[in-house]
N, C-alpha and C positions, 0 to 999 in steps of 0.2 A: 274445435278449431274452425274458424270463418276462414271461404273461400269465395272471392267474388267471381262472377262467372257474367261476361259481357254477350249481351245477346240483342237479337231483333226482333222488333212486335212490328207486326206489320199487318193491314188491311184490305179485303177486296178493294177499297175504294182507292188505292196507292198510298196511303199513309204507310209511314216507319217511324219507328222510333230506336233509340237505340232504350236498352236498359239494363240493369246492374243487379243480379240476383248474387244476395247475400246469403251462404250456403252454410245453415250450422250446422254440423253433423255431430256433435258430442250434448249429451243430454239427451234433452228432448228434442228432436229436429225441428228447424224452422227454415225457412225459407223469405228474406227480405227480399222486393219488390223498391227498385228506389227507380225515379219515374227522371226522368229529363229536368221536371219542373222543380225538384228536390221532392218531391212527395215520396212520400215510403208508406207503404204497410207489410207487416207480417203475416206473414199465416205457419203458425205452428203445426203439427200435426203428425201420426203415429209413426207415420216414413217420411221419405224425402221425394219419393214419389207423391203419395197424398196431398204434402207441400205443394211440390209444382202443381199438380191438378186446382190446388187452391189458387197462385195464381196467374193461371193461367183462363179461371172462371172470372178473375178477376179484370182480367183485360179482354175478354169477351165481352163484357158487358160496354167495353166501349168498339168493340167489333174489330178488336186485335185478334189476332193469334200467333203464341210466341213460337217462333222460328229452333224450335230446339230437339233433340228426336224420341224426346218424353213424349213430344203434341204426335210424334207420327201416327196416324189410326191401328195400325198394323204393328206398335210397339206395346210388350206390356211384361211387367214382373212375374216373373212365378212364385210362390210363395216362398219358396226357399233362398232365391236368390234375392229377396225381400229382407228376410231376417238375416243372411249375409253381407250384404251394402248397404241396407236400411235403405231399400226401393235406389239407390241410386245406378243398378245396373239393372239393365231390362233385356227382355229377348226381340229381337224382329221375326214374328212369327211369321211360319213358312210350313206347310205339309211334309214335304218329302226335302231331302231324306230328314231322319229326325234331327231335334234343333241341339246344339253345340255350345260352347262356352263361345266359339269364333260368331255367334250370332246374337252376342251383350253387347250392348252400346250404352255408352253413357248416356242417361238422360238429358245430362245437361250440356250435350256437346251438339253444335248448331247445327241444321237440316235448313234446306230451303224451304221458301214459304210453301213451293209447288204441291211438297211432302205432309206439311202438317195437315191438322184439320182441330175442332172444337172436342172438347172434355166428350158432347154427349156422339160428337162422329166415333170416335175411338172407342166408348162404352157398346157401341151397336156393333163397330167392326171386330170387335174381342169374343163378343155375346156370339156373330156369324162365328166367326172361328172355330169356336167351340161346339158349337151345334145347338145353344140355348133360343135362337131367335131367326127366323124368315129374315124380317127386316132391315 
């Protein structure tokens, strides 16, 4: 079943956009990118998490970042709750007390731009989390 899900790309430099992520979640997930200009691409891939991460590198590379609480740095799947929602429900990681069902959010539900950050901010801020990386 396809779910479209309306969102904002927006830029340090003040740009926005609005855009239209097309949500398949039966089969194989994918995740359409349909741009203002009519442009689309897909990005298929194992979750629907993976998905977003796809394009969400995809609008990095014009120095967006999509406004949604998948991009939060501080948001991330566990593995279980991965193969439950197919990545589409994540935790907002937090130390104490331990983390809750009341701490999933939807990935694809909107965050201010203040909140997000890039594919490789989030990879660092999860790695900190964890205790894999200084950096």
């Amino acid at each position: 079943m396809m779910e479209e899900v309306h969102l904002i790309a927006a830029g340090h430099d003040g740009r926005r956009e609005a855009v239209v992520l097309e949500v398949e979640d039966s089969g194989t997930p994918d995740v359409k990118l349909v741009r203002t200009d009519g442009t689309t691409t897909v990005h298929p891939d194992v979750d629907l998490f993976e998905c977003l991460k796809a394009v969400r590198r995809t609008l990095e590379e014009e120095g967006l970042l999509l406004c949604c609480q998948g991009a939060r740095p501080m948001v991330f799947p566990s593995g279980m709750g991965r193969q439950m929602s197919n990545g589409r429900l994540a935790y907002t990681l937090r130390r104490d007390p331990p983390l809750t069902n009341a701490d999933l959010v939807d990935i694809f539900a909107s965050a201010q731009f203040s909140e997000v950050g890039t594919v490789e901010d989030q990879r660092r801020a999860v790695m900190r989390f964890f205790g894999f990386s200084n950096k």
